[in-house]
C-alpha positions as CSV (number, residue, x, y, z in Angstrom):
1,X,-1.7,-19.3,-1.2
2,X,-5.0,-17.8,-1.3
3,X,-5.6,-15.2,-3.6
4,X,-6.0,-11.5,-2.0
5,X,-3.3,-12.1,0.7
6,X,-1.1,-9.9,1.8
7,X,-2.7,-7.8,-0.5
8,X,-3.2,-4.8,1.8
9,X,-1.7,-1.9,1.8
10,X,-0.4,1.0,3.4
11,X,-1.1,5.0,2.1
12,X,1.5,7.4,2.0
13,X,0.4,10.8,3.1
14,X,1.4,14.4,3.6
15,X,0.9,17.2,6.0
16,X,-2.5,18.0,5.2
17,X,-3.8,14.3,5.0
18,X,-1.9,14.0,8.4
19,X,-3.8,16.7,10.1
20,X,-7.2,15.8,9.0
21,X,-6.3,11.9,10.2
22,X,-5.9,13.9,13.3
23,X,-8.8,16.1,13.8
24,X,-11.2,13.2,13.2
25,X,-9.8,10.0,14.7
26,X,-10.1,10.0,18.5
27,X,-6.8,7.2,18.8
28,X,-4.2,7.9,16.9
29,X,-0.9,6.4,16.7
30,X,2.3,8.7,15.8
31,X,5.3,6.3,15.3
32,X,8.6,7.5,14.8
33,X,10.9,4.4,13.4
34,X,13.7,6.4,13.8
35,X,16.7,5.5,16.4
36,X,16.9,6.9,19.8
37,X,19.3,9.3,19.6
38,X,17.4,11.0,16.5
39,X,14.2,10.7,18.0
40,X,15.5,12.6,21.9
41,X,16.9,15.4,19.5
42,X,13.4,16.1,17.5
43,X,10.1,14.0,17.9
44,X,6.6,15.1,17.2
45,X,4.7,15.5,19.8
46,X,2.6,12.6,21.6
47,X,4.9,10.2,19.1
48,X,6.2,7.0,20.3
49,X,9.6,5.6,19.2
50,X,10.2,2.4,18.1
51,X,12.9,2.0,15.8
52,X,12.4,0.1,12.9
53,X,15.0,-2.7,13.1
54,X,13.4,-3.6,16.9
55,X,10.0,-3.1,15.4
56,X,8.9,-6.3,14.8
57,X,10.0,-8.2,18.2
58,X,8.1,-4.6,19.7
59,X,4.9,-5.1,17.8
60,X,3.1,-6.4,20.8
61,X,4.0,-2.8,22.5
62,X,1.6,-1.3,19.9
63,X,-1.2,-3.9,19.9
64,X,-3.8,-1.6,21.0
65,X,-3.7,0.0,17.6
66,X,-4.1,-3.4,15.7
67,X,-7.5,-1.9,14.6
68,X,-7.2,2.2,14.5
69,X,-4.7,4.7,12.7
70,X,-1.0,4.1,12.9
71,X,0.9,7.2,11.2
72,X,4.7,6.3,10.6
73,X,7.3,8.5,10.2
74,X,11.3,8.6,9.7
75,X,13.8,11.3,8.7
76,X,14.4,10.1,5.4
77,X,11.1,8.1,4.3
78,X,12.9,4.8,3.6
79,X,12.4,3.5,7.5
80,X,8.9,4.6,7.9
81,X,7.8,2.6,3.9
82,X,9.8,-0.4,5.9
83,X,8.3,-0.1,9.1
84,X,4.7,0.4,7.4
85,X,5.3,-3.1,5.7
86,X,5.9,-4.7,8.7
87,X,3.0,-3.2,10.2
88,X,0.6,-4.1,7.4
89,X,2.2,-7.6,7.1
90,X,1.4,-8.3,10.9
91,X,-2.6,-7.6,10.5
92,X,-2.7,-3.5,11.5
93,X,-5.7,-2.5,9.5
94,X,-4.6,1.4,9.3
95,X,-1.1,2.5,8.2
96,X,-0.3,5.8,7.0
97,X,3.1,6.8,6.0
98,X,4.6,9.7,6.4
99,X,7.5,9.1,5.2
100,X,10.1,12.5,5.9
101,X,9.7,14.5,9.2
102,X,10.0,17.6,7.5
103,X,6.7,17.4,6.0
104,X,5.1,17.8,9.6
105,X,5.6,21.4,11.4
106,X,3.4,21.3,14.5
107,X,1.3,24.6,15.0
């Protein structure tokens, strides 16, 4: 194995690193890894919901962002730190994690 692989990480973030990712990046991905049901009761808005245990047979769904800002976020923290591994594991260059819901109120 060549040294330096898979040696890319995510960044976990909070609100205000979360609203400055989205004031200056034009495409922005907000991916709630969260199930179905969850995600028709609350979402953020403009958010896309994949949850996490289809997320890697769904990557292809999200290609478009292989090379711009993913943000990922669950209800607890522990989906979105999975979902962020996959994501980084599977070449996405920019993978923020959220982590809790809660620490997002929309203005």
């Amino acid at each position: 194995m060549k040294k330096g692989l898979f040696t890319r990480k995510y960044k976990r973030i909070k609100t205000k690193e979360l609203i400055n990712l989205l004031e200056t990046n034009k495409d922005v991905l907000l991916l709630d890894v969260r199930g179905e049901d969850e995600y028709k009761e609350y979402s953020i808005n403009n958010s896309i919901n994949i949850p996490v245990y289809e997320l890697f047979e769904r990557l292809d769904e999200i290609e478009y962002y292989h090379n711009k800002c993913i943000i990922v976020y669950c209800s607890s923290g522990i989906r979105s730190k999975v979902a962020s591994q996959i994501l980084i594991e599977n070449g996405f260059l920019y993978v923020y994690d959220l982590g809790l819901i809660t620490y997002y109120k929309e203005p």
